[in-house]
N, C-alpha and C positions, 0 to 999 in steps of 0.2 A: 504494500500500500504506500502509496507517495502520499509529501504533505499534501496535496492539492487535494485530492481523495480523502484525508483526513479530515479538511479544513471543510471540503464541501459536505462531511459526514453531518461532522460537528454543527456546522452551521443551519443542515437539516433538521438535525435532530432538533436545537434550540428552536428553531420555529416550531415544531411539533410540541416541545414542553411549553410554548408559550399559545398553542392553541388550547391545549389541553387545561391552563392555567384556565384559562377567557371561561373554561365550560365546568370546571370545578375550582373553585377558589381554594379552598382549601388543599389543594396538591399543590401553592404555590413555595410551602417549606420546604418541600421534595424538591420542587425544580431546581429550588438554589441549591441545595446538595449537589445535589447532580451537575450544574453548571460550575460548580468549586472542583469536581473531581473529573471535569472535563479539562479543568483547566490545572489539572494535577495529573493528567493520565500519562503523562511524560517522564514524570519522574519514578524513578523503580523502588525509591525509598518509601512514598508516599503508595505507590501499588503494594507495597509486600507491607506496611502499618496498617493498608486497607483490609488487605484478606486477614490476615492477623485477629483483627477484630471483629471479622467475619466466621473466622474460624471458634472465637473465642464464645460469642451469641450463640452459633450454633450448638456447642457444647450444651450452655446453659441453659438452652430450650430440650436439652436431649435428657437432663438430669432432670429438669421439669417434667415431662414425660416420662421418665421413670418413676420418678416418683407417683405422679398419677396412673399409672399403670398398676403400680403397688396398693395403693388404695385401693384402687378397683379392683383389684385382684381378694385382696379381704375381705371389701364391702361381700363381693362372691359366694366368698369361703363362709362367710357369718349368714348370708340367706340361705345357703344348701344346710347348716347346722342347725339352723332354726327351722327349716321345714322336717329335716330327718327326727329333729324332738319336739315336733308340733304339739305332742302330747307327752307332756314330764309331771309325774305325781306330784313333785317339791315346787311348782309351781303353784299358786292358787286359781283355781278354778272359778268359774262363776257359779253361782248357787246352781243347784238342784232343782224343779216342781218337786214337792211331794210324793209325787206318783213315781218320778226318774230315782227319785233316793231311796222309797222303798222296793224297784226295782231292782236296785245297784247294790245294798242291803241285802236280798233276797241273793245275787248271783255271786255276793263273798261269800255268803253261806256256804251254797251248794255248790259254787266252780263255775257250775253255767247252767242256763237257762233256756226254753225252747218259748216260742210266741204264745203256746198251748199253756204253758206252765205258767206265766204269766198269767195268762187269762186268769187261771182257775185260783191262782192265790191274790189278785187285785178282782177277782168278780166283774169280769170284763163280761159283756153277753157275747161278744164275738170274738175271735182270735185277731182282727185285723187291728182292732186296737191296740192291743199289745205291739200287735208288728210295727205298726209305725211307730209306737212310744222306742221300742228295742232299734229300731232303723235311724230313728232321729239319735240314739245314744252312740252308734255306731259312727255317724256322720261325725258327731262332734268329737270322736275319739277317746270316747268313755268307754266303750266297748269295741270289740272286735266279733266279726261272725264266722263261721264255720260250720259247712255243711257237711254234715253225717247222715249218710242214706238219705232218705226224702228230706228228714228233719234238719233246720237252720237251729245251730245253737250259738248262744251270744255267752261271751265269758269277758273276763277283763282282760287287757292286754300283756299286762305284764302276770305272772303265775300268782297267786293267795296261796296261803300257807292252808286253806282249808281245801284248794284246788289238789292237794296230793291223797283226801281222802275221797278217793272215787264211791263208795258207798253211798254217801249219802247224796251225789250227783247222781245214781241212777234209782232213788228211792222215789225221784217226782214220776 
């Protein structure tokens, strides 16, 4: 490239920052930048101080970036921790209806529970009541279900110390 090629680069481009200027004002901090480092691009001391600093920002948006990377990598790690213990005993729970406690009551007892067994100790007239009361207990992660032959039986999630006496689970 000859000076003349450079001069008429130069010369181009400054009209071009100074169109640009006319159509957003605020890019007129940038132009003078730019027209200082046009008028610096000769020196190689002033090029190698430039990337330098170039070099130097990029770094620090690279640690920035790691760093948010890092957080969001935890944020992650703490919603997959909290979904897998959606349901922890040592937490407090919200109350009970009446009906879900002497549910819940009734299947420490015994281990578990069928929709039928239900019925017939809350005096339900139909089984379907129960099933939904047992369904909705399930949903919220109070119970767990399992099905054994036809019959769905609902237990707690984690094992009761009354759940190892299987007797008195098949006396209902």
């Amino acid at each position: 490239m000859t000076n003349h090629d450079q001069s008429y680069e130069s010369s181009k481009l400054l009209a071009d920052l100074d169109a640009v200027k006319r159509i957003s004002p605020e890019f007129s901090s940038l132009s003078v930048d730019m027209r200082q480092v046009m008028k610096e691009s000769s020196n190689p001391a002033f090029l190698a101080a430039l990337l330098y600093k170039l070099t130097k920002e990029r770094e620090e948006t690279n640690q920035i970036l790691a760093r948010l990377e890092q957080k969001f990598s935890r944020i992650e790690e703490l919603l997959r921790e909290n979904n897998k213990n959606s349901y922890n005993p040592s937490t407090p729970q919200r109350l009970l209806s009446e009906p879900d406690q002497h549910i819940m009551q009734m299947i420490s007892e015994i281990g578990s529970a069928s929709a039928q067994d239900v019925q017939l100790r809350l005096a339900y007239r139909n089984p379907n009541a129960a099933c939904q009361r047992l369904n909705k207990l399930v949903r919220e992660g109070h119970l767990v279900s399992v099905r054994q032959g036809k019959k769905v039986l609902f237990m707690r999630p984690t094992p009761t110390p009354s759940m190892s006496s299987s007797p008195k689970a098949s006396s209902l």
